[in-house]
N, C-alpha and C positions, 0 to 999 in steps of 0.2 A: 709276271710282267717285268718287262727292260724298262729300266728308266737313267736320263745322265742330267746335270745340271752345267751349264755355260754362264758365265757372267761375265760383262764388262763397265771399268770408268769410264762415265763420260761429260768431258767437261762442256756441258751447255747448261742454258735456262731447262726449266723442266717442260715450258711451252717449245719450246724446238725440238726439245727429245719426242716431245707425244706429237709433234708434227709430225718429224722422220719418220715415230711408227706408224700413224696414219697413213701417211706415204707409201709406204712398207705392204700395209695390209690391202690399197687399191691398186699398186700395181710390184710385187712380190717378184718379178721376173727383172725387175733393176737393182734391186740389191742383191740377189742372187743368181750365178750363173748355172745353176743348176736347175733353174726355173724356166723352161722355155716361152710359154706366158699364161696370161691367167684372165678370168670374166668374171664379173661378180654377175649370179644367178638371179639376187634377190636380196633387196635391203630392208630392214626392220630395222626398231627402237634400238641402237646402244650396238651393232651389228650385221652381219653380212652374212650369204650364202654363195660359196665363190667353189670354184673348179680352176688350180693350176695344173700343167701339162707338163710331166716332169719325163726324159729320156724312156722310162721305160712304162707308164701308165698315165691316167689323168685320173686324179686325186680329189676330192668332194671334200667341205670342208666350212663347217658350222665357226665363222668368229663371233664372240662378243667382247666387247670390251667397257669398262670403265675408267674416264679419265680422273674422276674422283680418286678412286684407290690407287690408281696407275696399273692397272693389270688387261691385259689382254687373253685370252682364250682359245685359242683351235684344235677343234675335234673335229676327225674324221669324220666323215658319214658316208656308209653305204657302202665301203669297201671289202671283197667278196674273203680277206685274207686275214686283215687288218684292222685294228682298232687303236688307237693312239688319243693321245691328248701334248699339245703346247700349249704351256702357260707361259706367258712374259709378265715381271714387275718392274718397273720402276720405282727407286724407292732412295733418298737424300744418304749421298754418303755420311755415313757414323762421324768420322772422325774430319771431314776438309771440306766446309763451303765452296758451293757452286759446284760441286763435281755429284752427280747424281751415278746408282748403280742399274744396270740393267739388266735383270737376271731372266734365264730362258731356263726351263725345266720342263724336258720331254718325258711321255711313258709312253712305250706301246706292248703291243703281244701280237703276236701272227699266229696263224694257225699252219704257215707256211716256212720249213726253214731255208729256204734258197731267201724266200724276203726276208725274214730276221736278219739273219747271215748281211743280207746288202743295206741294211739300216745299223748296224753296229757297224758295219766298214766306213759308212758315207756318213753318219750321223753329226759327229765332232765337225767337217770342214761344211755340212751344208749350213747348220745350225749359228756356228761363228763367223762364216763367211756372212751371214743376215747379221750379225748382231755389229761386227765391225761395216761393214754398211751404213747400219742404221744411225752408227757411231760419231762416221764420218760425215753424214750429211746432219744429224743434229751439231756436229763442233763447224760446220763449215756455217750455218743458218746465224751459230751464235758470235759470228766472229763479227 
């Protein structure tokens, strides 16, 4: 199993941050350009069953989330190649009030290496490109 960890500061309230992700999780094709868009299938307690349409497949995808802990959840589902999980926390910077961390840590495995291969190339800029989004629109909410 591949796995990488991405994090960033971000200077907002922590209700703006888990707003932007909220934001984030219903419509994923505004913070990311590598998202062409997306539908939520199916809504339950605390989570979602959504399908984004990404250049070369359309991807199934089990979120749950708690704003208690600050963690968010997506796992694949159904993919004929693929198995992955994203995790996001949010969690009070250590050391400087008011600037919360917001950490993303992927794991996948394929059984495919042409997709391995295009997830270790594309991983770093799809991953940060969401987080510095998410970033942006929580420091713009808290301004």
């Amino acid at each position: 199993m591949s796995e990488q960890s991405f994090r960033c500061e971000v200077q907002a309230t922590y209700d703006h941050l888990w707003s932007a992700l909220m934001e984030e999780l219903e419509h994923p094709e505004r913070f990311n350009q590598g998202i062409l868009k997306s539908r939520i299938l199916e809504r339950f307690n605390r989570g979602v069953l959504r399908v984004v349409s990404v250049p070369d497949a359309d991807v199934r995808e089990r979120i749950t989330f708690d704003d208690e802990k600050g963690t968010i959840s997506s796992q694949l589902v159904g993919h004929p190649v693929l198995v992955g999980v994203i995790e996001k926390k949010v969690y009070p910077h250590p050391s400087s009030q008011g600037i919360f961390i917001l950490e993303s840590h992927i794991e996948w495995e394929s059984i495919n290496e042409k997709v391995d291969q295009m997830i270790r190339r594309n991983v770093e800029r799809f991953v940060t490109q969401s987080l510095r989004s998410v970033q942006a629109t929580a420091e713009a909410k808290s301004r």
